[in-house]
C-alpha positions as CSV (number, residue, x, y, z in Angstrom):
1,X,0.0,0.0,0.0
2,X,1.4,3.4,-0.7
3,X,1.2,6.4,2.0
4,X,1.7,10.1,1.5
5,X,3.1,11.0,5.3
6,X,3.6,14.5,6.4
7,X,3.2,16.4,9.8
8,X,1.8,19.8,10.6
9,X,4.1,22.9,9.5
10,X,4.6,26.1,11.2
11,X,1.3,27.0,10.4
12,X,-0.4,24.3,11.6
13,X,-1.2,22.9,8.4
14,X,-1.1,19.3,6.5
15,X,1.0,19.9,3.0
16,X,1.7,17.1,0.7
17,X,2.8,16.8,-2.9
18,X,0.2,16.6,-5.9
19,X,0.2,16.1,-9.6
20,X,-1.8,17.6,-12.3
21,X,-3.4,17.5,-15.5
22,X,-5.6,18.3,-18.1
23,X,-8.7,15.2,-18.1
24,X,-9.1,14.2,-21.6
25,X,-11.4,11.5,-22.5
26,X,-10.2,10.7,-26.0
27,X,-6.6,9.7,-24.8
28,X,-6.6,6.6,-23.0
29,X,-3.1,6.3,-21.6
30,X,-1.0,9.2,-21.3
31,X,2.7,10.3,-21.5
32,X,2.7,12.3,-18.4
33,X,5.2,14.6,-17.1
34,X,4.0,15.6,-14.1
35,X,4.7,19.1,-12.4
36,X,4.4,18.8,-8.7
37,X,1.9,21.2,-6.9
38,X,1.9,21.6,-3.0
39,X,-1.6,21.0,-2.0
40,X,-3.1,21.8,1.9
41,X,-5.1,18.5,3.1
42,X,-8.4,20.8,4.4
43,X,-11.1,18.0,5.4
44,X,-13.4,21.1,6.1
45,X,-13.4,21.8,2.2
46,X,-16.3,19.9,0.5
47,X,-14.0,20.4,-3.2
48,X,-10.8,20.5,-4.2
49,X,-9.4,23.6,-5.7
50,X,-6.2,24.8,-7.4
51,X,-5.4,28.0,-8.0
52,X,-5.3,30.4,-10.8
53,X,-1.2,29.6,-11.6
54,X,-1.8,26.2,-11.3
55,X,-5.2,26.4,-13.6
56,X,-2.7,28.0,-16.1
57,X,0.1,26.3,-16.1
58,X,-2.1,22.9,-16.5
59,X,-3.8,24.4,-19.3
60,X,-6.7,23.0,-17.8
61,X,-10.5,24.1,-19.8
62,X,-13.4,25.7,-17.8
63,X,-16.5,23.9,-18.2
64,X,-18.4,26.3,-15.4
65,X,-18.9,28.0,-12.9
66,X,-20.4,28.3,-9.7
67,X,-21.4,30.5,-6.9
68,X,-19.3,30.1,-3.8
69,X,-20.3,31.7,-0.3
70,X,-18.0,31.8,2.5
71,X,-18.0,34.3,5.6
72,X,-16.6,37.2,3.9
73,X,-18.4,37.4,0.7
74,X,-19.6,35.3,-2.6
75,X,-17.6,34.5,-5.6
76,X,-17.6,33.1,-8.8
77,X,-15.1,30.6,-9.7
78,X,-14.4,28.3,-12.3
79,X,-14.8,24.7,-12.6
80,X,-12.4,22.3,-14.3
81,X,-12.2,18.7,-14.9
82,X,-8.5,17.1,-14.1
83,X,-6.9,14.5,-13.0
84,X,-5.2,14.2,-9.5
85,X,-2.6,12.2,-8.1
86,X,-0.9,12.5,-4.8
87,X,3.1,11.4,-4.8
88,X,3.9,8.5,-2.0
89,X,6.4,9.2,0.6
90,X,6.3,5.4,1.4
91,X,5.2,1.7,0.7
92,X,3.8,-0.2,4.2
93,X,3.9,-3.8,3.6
94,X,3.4,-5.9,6.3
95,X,2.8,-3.2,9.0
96,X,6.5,-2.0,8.0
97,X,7.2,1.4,6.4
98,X,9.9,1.5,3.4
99,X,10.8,4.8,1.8
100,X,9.4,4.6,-2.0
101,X,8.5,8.0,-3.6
102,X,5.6,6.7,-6.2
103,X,3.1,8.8,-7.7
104,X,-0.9,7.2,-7.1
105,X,-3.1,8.6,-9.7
106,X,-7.0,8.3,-8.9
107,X,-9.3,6.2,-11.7
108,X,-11.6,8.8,-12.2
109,X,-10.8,12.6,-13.2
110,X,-12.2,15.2,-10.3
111,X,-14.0,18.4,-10.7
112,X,-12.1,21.3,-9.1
113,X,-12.6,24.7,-8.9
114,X,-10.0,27.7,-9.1
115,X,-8.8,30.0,-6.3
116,X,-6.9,32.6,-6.0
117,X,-3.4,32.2,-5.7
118,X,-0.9,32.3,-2.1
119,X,2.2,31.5,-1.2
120,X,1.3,28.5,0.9
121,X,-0.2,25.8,-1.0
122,X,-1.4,25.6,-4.8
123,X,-4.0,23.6,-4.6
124,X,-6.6,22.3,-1.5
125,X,-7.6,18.5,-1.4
126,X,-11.6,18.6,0.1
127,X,-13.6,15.4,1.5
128,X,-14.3,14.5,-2.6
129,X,-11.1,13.4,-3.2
130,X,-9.9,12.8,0.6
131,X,-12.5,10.6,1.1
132,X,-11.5,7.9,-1.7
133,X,-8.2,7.3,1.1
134,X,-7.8,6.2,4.2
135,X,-6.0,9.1,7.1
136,X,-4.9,9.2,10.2
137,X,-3.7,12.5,12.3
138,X,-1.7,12.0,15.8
139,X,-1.9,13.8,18.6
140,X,1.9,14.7,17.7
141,X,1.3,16.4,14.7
142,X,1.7,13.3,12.3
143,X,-0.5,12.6,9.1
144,X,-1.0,9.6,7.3
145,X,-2.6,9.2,4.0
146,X,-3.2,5.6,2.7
147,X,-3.3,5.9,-1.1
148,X,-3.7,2.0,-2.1
């Protein structure tokens, strides 16, 4: 089984290491090189996002939009089809961690939606796609995400 592990940063947040790119339904397999994107685990987001760079430099199309309301104010933002992967930090076999960087790409593309862009993370991974894995978070700040 792969695992993405991190632990909380100085801001108290859950960072791991994504790939991106553009969902098209008419090739079947791929070449991929893969940029990496730092994405902030958030289980209190309902959808994944990227932001505008990322949107750009993924080339990725808009198919929509939609009406987002938050405590501040409501925006429009885009909605894009893409696929996601998230890169491994290990392999647990047999209840025994090896380091293995791997890259575990979901079956099915996701439908994100842009934000604007920080200095932090480019992209957010919400309950659509975290829920497809299997996490733990410790008490000491440790994260695990089971990928496969």
């Amino acid at each position: 089984m792969l695992v993405a592990q991190s632990k909380l940063d100085d801001r108290r947040q859950i960072i791991v290491s994504i790939g991106v790119h553009q969902f098209d339904p008419a090739i079947i397999a791929p070449c991929l090189s893969l940029n990496h994107y730092r994405a902030l685990i958030d289980t209190g987001a309902i959808r994944s996002c990227l932001t505008y760079n990322a949107v750009a430099e993924e080339r990725l199309q808009r198919h929509g939009k939609t009406l987002v309301k938050n405590v501040h104010n409501m925006n429009l933002h885009g909605l894009y089809l893409a696929n996601i992967g998230i890169f491994s930090t290990h392999r647990v076999e047999s209840g025994s961690f090896t380091p293995e960087s791997s890259y575990y790409a979901f079956g099915e593309p996701i439908e994100i939606m842009d934000i604007a862009n920080n200095d932090r993370f480019d992209a957010i991974l919400g309950m659509d796609l975290l829920s497809r894995c299997e996490f733990d978070f410790e008490k000491t700040g440790n994260f695990t995400l089971r990928l496969a």
